[in-house]
C-alpha positions as CSV (number, residue, x, y, z in Angstrom):
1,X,38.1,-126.2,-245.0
2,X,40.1,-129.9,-244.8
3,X,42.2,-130.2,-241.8
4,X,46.3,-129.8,-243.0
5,X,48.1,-132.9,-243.5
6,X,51.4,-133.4,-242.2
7,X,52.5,-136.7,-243.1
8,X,52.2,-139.2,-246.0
9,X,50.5,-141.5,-243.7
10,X,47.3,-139.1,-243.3
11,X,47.7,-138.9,-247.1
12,X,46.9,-142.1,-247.3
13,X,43.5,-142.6,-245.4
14,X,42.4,-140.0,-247.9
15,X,39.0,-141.7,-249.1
16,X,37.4,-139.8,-252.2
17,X,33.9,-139.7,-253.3
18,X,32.6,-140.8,-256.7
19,X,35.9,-143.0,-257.3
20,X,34.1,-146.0,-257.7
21,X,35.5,-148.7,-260.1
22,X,33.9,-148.8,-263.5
23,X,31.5,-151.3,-264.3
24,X,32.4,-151.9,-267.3
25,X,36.4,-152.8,-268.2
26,X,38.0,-151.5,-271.3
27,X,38.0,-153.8,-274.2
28,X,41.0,-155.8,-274.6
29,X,43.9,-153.4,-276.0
30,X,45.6,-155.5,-278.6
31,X,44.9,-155.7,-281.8
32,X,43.8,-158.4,-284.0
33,X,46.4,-158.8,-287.4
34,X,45.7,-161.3,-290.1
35,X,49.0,-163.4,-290.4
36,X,51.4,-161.5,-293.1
37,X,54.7,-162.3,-293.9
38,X,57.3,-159.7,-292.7
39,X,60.5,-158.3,-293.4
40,X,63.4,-157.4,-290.5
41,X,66.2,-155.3,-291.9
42,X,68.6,-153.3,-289.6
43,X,70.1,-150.5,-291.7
44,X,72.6,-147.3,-290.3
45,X,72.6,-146.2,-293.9
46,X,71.3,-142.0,-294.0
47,X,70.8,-142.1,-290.0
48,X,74.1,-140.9,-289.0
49,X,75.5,-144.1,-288.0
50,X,72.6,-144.8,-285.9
51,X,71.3,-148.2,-286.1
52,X,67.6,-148.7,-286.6
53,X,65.4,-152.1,-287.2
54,X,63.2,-152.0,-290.1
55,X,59.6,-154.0,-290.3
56,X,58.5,-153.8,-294.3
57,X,56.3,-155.5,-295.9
58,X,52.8,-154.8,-293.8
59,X,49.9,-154.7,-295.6
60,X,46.9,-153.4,-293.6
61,X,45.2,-149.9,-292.7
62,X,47.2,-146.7,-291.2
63,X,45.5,-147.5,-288.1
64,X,46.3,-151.3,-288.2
65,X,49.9,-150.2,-288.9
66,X,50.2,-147.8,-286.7
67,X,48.7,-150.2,-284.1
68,X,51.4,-152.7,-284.9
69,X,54.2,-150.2,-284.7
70,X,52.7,-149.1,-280.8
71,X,53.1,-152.8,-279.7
72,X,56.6,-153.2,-281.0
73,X,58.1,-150.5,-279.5
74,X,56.4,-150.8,-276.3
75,X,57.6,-154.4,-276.2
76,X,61.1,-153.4,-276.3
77,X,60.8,-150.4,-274.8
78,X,62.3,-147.9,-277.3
79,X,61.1,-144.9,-279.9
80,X,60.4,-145.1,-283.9
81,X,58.3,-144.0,-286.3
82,X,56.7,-144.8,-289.5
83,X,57.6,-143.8,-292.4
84,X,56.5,-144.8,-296.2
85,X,54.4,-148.0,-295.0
86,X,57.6,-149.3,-293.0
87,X,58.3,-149.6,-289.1
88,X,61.6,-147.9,-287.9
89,X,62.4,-149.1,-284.4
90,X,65.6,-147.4,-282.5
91,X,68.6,-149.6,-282.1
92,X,69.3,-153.2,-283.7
93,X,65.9,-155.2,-281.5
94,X,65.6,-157.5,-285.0
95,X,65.6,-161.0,-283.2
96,X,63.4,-159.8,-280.2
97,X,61.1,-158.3,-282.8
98,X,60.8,-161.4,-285.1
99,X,60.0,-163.2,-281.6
100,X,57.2,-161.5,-281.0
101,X,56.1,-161.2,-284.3
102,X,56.3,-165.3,-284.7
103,X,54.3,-165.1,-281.3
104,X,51.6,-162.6,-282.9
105,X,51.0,-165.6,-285.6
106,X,53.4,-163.3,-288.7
107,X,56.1,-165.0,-291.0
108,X,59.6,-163.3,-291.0
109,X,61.7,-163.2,-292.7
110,X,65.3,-161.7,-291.4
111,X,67.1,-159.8,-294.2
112,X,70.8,-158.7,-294.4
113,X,73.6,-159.6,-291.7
C-alpha cells in the first residue's frame, strides 16, 4: 500500500513510471485546403429566429469538409454542423470567419446584409 495523502502539495511530488514523453510528436493537426472561393451567408430563416453563418460553396472530400468545419468553429469557439455540403456555424461570426478563411489562402465572398 501507498502512504495516504493529505494535501495537494504531496499530490504533487507524485512521480509516475512509464510517463516518459513520446519520441515522436504528432503530425501537424491542420489541414492542407487547395484555395476555393467561398460563400458567407447568415440566414435566421427555418431556425427559429436563431441566427446561424453559412460557409457554401466547398468543394472537397467529407473528410476535407468536415476538417474545415472543425477549425472554424473551434476558432470562434461555438457549435454547428454540416448539412448538404454547407457549414452552419451558431450565431452571426461571418467577418471573423471570412478573416480566417482569407488567412487560410480562400476567396470570400460575403453574401446578403
Amino acid at each position: 500500500m501507498t502512504k495516504k495523502l493529505n494535501s495537494l502539495e504531496a499530490l504533487a511530488n507524485i512521480q509516475f513510471e512509464n510517463l516518459a514523453p513520446d519520441s515522436d510528436p504528432l503530425p501537424d493537426s491542420k489541414p492542407d485546403f487547395s484555395a476555393q472561393e467561398l460563400e458567407a451567408h447568415f440566414s435566421t430563416k427555418g431556425r427559429a429566429g436563431k441566427t446561424v453563418t453559412l460557409i457554401k460553396g466547398f468543394e472537397g472530400s467529407e473528410e476535407e469538409l468536415k476538417a474545415l468545419a472543425k477549425q472554424l468553429k473551434k476558432a470562434v469557439g461555438v457549435g454547428g454542423s454540416i448539412k448538404n455540403g454547407e457549414i452552419i456555424i451558431q450565431g452571426n461570426y461571418r467577418d471573423q470567419l471570412m478573416a480566417l478563411l482569407l488567412e487560410m489562402g480562400h476567396r470570400v465572398k460575403r453574401i446578403g446584409g
